[in-house]
KOLTORVO-274608 format. One record per residue (C-alpha): x, y, z; residue number from 0. Coordinates in steps of 0.5 Angstrom, whole numbers, plus 500, padded with zeros to 3 digits. Each point is the difference from the previous one (the first is absolute). Last residue first. Example, Ala and Ser with C-alpha at 12.3 -4.5 7.8 and 13.67 -1.06 7.14 Angstrom:
% KOLTORVO-274608
{X->527	Y->498	Z->514	num->1}
{X->498	Y->493	Z->502	num->0}
This chain:
% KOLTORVO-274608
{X->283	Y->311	Z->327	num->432}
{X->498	Y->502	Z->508	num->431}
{X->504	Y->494	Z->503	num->430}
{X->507	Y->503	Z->496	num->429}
{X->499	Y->506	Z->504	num->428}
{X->498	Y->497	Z->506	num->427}
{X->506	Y->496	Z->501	num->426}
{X->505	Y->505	Z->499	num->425}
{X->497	Y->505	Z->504	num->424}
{X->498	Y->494	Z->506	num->423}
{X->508	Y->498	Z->499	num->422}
{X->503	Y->506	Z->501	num->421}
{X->496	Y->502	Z->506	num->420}
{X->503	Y->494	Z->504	num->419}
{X->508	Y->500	Z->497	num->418}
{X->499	Y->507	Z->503	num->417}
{X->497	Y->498	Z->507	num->416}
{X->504	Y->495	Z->501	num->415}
{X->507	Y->502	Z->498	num->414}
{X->504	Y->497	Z->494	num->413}
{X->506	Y->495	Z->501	num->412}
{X->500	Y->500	Z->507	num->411}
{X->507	Y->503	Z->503	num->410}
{X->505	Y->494	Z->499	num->409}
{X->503	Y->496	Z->506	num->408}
{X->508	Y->502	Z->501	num->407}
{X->497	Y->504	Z->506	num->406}
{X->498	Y->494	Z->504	num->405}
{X->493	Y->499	Z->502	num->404}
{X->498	Y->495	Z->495	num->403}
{X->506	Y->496	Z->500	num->402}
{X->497	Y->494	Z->502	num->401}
{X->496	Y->501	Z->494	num->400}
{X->497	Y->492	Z->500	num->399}
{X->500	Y->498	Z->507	num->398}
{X->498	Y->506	Z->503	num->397}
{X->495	Y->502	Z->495	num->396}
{X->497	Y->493	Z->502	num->395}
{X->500	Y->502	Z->507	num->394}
{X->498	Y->507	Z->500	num->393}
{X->497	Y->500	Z->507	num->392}
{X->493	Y->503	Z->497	num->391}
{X->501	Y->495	Z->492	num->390}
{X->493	Y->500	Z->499	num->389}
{X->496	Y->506	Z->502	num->388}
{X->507	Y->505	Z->501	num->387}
{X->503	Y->497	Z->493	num->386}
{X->494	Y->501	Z->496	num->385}
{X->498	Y->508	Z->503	num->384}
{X->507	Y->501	Z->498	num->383}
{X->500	Y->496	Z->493	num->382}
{X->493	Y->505	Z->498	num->381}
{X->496	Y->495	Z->495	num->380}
{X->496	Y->503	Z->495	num->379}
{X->494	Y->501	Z->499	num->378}
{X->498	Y->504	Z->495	num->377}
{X->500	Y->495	Z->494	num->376}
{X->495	Y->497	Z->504	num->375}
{X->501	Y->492	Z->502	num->374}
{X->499	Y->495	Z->495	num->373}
{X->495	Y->496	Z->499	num->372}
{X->503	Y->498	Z->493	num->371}
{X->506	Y->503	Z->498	num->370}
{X->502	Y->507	Z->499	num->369}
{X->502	Y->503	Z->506	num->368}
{X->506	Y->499	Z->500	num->367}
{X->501	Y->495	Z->505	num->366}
{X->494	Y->496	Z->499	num->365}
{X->504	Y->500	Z->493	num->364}
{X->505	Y->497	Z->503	num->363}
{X->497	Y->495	Z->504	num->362}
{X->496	Y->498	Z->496	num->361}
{X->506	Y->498	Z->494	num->360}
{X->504	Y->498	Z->506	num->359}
{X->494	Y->495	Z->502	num->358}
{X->498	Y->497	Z->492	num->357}
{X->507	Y->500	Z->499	num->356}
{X->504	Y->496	Z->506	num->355}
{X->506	Y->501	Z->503	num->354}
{X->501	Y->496	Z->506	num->353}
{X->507	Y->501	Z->500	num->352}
{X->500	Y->507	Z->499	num->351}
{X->506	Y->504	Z->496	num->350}
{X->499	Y->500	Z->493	num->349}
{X->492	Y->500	Z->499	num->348}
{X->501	Y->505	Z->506	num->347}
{X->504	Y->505	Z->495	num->346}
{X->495	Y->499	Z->495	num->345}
{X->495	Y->502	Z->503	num->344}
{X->503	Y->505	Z->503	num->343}
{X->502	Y->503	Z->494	num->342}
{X->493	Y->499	Z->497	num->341}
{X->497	Y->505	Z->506	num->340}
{X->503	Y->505	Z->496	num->339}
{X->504	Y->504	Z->504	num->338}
{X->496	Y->508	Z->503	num->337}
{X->506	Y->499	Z->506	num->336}
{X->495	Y->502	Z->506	num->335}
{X->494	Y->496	Z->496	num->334}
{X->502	Y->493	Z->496	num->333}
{X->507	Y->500	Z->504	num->332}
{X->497	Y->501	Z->507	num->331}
{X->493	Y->496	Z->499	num->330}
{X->504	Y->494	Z->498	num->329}
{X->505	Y->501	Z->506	num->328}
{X->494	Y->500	Z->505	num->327}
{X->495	Y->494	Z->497	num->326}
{X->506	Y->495	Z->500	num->325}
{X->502	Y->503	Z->506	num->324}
{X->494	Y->497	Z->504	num->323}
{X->500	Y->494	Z->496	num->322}
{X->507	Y->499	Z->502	num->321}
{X->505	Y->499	Z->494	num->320}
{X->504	Y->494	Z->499	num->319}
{X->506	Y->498	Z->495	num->318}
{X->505	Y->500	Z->506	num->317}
{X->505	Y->506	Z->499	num->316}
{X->497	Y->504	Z->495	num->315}
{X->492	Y->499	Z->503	num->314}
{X->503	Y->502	Z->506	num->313}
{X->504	Y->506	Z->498	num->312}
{X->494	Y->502	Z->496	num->311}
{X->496	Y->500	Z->506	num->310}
{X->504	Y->504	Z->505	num->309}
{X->502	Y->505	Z->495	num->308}
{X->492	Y->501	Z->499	num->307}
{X->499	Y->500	Z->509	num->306}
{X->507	Y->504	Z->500	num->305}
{X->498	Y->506	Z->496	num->304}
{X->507	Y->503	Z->497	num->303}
{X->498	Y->497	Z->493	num->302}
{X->507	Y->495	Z->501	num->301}
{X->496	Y->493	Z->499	num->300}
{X->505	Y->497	Z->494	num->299}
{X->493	Y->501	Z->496	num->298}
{X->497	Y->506	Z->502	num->297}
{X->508	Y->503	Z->499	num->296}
{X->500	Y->497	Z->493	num->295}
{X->493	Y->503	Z->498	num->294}
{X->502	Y->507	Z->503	num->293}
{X->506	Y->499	Z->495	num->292}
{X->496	Y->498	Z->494	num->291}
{X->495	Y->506	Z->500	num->290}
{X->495	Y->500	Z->495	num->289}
{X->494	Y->503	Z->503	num->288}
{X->493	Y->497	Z->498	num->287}
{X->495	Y->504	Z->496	num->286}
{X->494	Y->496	Z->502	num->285}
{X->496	Y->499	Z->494	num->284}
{X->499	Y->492	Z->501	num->283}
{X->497	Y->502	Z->506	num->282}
{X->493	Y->500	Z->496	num->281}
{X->502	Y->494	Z->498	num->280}
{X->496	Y->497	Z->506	num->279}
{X->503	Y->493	Z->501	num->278}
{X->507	Y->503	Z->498	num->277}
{X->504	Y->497	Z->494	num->276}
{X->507	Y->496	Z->500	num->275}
{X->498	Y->493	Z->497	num->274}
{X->498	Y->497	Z->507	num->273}
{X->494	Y->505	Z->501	num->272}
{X->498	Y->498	Z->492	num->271}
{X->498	Y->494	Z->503	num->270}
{X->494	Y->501	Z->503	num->269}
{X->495	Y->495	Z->501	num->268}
{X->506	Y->495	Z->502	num->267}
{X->504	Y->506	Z->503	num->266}
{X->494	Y->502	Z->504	num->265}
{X->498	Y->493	Z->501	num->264}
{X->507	Y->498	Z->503	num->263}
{X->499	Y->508	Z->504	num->262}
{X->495	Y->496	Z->504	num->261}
{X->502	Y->494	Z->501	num->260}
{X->506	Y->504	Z->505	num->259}
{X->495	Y->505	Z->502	num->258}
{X->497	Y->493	Z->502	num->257}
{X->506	Y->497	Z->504	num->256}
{X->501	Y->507	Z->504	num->255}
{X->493	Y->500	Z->502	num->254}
{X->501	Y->493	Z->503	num->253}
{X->506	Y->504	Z->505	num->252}
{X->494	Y->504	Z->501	num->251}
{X->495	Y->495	Z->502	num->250}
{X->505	Y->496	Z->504	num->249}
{X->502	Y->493	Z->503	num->248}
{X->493	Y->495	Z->498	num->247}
{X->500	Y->504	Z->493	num->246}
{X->507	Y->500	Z->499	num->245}
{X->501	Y->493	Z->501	num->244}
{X->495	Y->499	Z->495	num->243}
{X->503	Y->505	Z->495	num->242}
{X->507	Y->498	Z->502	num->241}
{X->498	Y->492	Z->498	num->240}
{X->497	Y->502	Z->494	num->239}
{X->505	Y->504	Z->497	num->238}
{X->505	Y->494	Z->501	num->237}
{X->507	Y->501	Z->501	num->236}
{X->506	Y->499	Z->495	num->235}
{X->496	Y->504	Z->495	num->234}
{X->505	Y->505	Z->498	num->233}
{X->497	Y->506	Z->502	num->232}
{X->496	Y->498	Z->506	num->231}
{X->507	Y->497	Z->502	num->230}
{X->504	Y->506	Z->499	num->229}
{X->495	Y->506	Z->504	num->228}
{X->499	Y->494	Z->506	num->227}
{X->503	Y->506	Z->504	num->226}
{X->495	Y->499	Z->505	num->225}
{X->500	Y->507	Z->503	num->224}
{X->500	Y->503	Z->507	num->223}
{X->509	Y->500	Z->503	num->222}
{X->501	Y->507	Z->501	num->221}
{X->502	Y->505	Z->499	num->220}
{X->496	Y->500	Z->493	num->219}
{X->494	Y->502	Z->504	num->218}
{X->494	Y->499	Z->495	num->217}
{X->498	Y->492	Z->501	num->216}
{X->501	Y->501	Z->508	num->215}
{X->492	Y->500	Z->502	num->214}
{X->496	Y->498	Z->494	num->213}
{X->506	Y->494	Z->500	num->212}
{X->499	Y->498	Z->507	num->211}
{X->497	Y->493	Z->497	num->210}
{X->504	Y->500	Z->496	num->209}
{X->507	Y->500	Z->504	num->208}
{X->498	Y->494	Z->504	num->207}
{X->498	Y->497	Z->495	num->206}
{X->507	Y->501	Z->497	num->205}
{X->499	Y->496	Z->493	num->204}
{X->505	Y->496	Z->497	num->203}
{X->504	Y->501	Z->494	num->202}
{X->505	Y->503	Z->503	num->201}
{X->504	Y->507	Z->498	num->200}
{X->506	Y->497	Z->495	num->199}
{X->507	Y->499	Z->503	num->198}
{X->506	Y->505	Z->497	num->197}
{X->504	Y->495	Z->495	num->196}
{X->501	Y->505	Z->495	num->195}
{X->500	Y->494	Z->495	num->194}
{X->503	Y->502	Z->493	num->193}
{X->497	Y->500	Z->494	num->192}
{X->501	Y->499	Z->492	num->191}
{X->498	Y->493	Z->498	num->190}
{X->504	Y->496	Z->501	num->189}
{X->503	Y->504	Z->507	num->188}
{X->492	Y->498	Z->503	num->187}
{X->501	Y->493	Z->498	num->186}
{X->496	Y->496	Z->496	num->185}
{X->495	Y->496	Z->504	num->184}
{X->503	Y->492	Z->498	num->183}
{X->495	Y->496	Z->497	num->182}
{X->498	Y->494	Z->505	num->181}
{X->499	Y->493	Z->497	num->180}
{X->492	Y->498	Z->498	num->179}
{X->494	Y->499	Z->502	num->178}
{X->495	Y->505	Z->498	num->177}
{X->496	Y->502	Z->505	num->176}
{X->493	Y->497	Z->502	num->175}
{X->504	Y->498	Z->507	num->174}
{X->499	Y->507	Z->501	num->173}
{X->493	Y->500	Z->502	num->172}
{X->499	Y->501	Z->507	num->171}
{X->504	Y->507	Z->499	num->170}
{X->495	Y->502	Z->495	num->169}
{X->494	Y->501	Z->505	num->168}
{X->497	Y->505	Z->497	num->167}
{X->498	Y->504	Z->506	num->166}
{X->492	Y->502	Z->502	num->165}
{X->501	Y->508	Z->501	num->164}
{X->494	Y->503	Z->494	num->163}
{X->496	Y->492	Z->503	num->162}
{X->499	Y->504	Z->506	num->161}
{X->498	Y->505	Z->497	num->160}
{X->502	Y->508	Z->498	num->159}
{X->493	Y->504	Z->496	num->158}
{X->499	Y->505	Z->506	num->157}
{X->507	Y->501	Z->502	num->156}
{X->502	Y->502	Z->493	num->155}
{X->493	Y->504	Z->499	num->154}
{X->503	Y->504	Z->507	num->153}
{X->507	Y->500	Z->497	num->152}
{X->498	Y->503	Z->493	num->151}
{X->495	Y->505	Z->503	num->150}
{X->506	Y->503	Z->504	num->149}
{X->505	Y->500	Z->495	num->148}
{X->497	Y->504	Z->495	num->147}
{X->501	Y->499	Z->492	num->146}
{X->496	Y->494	Z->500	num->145}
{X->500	Y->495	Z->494	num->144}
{X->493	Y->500	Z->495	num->143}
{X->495	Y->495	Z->500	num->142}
{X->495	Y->505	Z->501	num->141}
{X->498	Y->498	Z->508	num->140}
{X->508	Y->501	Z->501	num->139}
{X->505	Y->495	Z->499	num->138}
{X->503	Y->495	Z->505	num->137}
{X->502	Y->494	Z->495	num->136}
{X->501	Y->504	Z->495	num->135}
{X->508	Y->499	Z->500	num->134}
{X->502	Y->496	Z->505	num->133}
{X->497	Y->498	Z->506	num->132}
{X->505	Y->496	Z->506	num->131}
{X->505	Y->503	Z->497	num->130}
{X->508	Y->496	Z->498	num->129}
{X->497	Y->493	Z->498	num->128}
{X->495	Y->501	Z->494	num->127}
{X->500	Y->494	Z->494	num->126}
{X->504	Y->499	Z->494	num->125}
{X->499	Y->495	Z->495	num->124}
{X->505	Y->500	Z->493	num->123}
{X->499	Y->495	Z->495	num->122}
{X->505	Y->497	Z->496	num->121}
{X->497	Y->498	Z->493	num->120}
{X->506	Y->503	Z->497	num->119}
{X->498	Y->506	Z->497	num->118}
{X->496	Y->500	Z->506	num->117}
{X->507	Y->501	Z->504	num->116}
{X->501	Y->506	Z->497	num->115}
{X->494	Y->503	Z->500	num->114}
{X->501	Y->498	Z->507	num->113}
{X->506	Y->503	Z->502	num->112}
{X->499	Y->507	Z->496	num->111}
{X->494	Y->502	Z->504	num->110}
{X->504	Y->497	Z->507	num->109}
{X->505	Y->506	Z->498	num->108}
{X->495	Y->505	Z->498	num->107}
{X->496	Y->498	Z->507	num->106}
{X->507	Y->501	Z->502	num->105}
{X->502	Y->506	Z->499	num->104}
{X->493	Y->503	Z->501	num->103}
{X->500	Y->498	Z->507	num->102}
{X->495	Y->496	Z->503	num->101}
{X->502	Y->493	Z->501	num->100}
{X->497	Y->494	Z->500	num->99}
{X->503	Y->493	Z->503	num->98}
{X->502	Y->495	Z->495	num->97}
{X->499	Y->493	Z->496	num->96}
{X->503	Y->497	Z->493	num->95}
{X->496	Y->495	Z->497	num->94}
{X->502	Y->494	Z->496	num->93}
{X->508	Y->500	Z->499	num->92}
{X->504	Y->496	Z->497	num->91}
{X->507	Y->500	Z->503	num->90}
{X->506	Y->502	Z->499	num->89}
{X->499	Y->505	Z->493	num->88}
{X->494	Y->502	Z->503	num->87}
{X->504	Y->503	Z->506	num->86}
{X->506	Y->503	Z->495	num->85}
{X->494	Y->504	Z->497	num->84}
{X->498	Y->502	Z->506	num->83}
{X->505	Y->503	Z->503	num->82}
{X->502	Y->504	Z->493	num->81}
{X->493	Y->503	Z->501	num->80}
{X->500	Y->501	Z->508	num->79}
{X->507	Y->504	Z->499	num->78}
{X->506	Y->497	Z->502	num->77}
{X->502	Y->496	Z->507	num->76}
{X->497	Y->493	Z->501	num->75}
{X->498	Y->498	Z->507	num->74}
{X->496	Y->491	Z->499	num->73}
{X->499	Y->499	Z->508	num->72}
{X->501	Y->493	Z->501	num->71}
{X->497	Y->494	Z->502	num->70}
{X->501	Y->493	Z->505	num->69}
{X->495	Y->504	Z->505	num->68}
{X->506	Y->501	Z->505	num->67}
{X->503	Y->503	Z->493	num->66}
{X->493	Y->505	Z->500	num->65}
{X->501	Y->504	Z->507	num->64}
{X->509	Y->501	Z->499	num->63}
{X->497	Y->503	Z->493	num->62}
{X->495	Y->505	Z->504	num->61}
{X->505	Y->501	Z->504	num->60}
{X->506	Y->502	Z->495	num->59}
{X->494	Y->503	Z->496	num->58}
{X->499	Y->505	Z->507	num->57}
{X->507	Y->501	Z->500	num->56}
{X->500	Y->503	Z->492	num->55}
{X->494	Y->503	Z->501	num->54}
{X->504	Y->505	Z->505	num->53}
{X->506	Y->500	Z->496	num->52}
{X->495	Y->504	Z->496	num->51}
{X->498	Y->505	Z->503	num->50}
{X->506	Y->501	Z->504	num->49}
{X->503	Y->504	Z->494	num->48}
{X->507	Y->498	Z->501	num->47}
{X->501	Y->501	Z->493	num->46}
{X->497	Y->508	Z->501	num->45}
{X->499	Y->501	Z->492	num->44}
{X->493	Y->497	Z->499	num->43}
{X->498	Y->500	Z->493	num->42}
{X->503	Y->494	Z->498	num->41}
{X->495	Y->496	Z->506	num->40}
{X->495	Y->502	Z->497	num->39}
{X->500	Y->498	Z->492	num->38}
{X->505	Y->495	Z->503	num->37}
{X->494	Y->496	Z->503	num->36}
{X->504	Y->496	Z->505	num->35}
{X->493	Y->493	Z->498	num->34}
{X->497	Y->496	Z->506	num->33}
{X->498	Y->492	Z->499	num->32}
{X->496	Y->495	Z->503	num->31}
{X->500	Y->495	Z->494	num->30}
{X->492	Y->496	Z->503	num->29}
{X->499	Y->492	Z->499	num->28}
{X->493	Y->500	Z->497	num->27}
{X->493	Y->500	Z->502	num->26}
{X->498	Y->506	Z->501	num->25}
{X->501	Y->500	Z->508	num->24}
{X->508	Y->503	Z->500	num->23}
{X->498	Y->506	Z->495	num->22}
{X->493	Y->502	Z->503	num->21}
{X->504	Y->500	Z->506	num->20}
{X->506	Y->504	Z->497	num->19}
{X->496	Y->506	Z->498	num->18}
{X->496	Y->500	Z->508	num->17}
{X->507	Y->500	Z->504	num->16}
{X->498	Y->498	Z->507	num->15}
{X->507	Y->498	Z->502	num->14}
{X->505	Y->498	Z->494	num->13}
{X->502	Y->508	Z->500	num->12}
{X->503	Y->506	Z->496	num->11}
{X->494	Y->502	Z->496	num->10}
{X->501	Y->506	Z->498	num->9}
{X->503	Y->495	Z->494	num->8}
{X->500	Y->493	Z->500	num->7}
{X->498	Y->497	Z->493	num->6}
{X->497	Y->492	Z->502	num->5}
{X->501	Y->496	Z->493	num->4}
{X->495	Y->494	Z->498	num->3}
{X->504	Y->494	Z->497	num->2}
{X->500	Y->494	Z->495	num->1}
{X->504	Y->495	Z->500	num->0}
């Protein structure tokens, strides 16, 4: 029996899935499948890396939701060529059907697949799933990408339809899969992981929180953002929805869902970003420190500036980071310590459960400076003023440093002021090159 293949990817949902419900109406029965790529997974040294027991529970459900429909998700482990290749042998295949996605990898990885897949007479379809606009969809008078936020989002919000919104309705269409016996899920042990077994942030989304959100999003003492960060980064809910729900609940909280869009198409237009380079290459000439213990004290949160240690000791403990701190624990390796931004970079790829490239990449290089639409060089976060403006009653920094007064707490790392004007000589010599 001739088949079509459904690829599941960052796209982690049967509900409102655009790629698989192109897939489930093209007229023949569709093979749901997701691929433990080992060409990622062999990089990850933490074995409980919560990323991926994250997926692994979200196909035990999605799989509970296909065996009620008589059919089964199809999980291989291996690289995508080598798990293609055994699919071709198991059944005979027409298309395969998948969701965009925009990093350079796995544009180079889909690339490889469909060359392949053509050799066969195997076509390869993918449609936009995880932005509302892609690519050049919002672009300026020239046809070129923006590189400022501001005029990006107005454009964004004047081009947005209600059609943009409308949901697949894939769901409905399940009965199109394949019939057949269930294909067991590997194990999280088969294949080289261990489960932490800590809960993940709820996919639903506190209206009531939303709609507070312009007011409470930037005290991390308290309880103001979504926390959606992991299921916007797997897919397993639908950007249409958020959007629409945003647009009736808070502007700025839709204006958060648009920068994410907008560093996707930077990456997409742009995607030496995501190889190591700056978006403006004068910074590429920044002399930066080499300093390995000061990096590790950044990274276990013991730099004497309780708001950055609060910061890193979260992100370590939990896998998240709050936006706020995100912004002041960046600006503090990058400026006080004069660290390569990359290190963080890298240090956040590890570390973040809703780790996505185009938005760390971004928000990284705003950090830094050198970035698209980032902040001066010269501003530079002060983490004082940050504690008093946005956590006054030390809430957060409690919880975090409990020990923060206490004399076995280590005296900053740098001074403000010095770190300060180290940073406005470093980087205005190399910006005058």
């Amino acid at each position: 029996m001739e088949v079509n293949i459904f690829w599941f990817r960052r796209d982690l949902r049967l509900k409102d899935n655009a790629g698989l419900f192109h897939a489930l109406q093209a007229g023949l029965p569709v093979v749901p499948i997701f691929i433990f790529d080992t060409e990622i997974l062999d990089k990850l040294e933490d074995k409980a890396d919560r990323r991926v027991e994250f997926i692994h529970a979200t196909l035990e459900e999605m799989q509970e939701q296909l065996l009620e429909k008589g059919s089964t998700l199809h999980v291989l482990h291996g690289t995508p060529a080598e798990c293609f290749a055994k699919l071709v042998k198991k059944y005979s295949i027409s298309n395969v059907f998948a969701n965009h996605d925009y990093e350079p990898n796995a544009m180079e990885r889909d690339g490889a697949i469909k060359k392949a897949l053509g050799k066969k007479d195997i076509g390869f379809k993918t449609y936009k799933d995880q932005v509302i606009f892609e690519k050049l969809e919002i672009s300026k008078d020239d046809g070129k990408p923006y590189t400022v936020f501001t005029p990006y989002s107005r454009k964004w919000k004047a081009t947005l339809t209600d059609e943009a919104l409308k949901p697949f309705p894939s769901a409905r269409k399940l009965d199109q899969c394949l019939q057949q016996a269930e294909i067991k899920i590997p194990s999280l042990a088969s294949l080289g992981f261990k489960a932490v077994e800590k809960p993940f942030p709820s996919r639903s989304l506190d209206e009531s929180l939303v709609e507070k959100y312009a007011q409470t999003r930037d005290f991390p003492g308290v309880k103001g953002t979504s926390k959606l960060g992991v299921h916007l980064r797997f897919g397993t809910i639908s950007i249409r929805d958020l959007v629409a729900r945003a647009m009736e609940l808070s502007g700025t909280y839709l204006n958060e869902l648009i920068w994410r869009e907008f560093y996707q198409m930077i990456l997409f237009n742009f995607p030496e970003v995501g190889k190591g380079k700056s978006f403006k290459p004068a910074y590429d000439k920044i002399e930066w420190r080499r300093d390995a213990g000061e990096f590790e004290k950044w990274c276990e949160g013991k730099t004497g500036y309780p708001i950055v240690d609060a910061g890193m000791r979260e992100i370590n403990a939990t896998g998240f980071m709050h936006n706020r701190v995100r912004m002041i624990v960046a600006s503090f390796l990058c400026k006080h310590l004069l660290l390569d931004w990359r290190l963080g970079e890298a240090y956040f790829a590890e570390k973040l459960l809703d780790y996505d490239l185009a938005s760390n990449n971004g928000g990284w290089q705003w950090a830094a400076g050198s970035g698209c639409d980032a902040a001066p060089y010269f501003r530079i976060f002060n983490p004082y003023l940050q504690t008093k403006k946005f956590d006054p009653k030390l809430t957060y920094i409690t919880k975090w440093v409990h020990e923060f007064q206490e004399f076995d707490y280590p005296p900053p790392i740098v001074i403000h002021e010095e770190a300060r004007k180290r940073c406005l000589e470093v980087y205005s010599k190399a910006l005058k090159k």
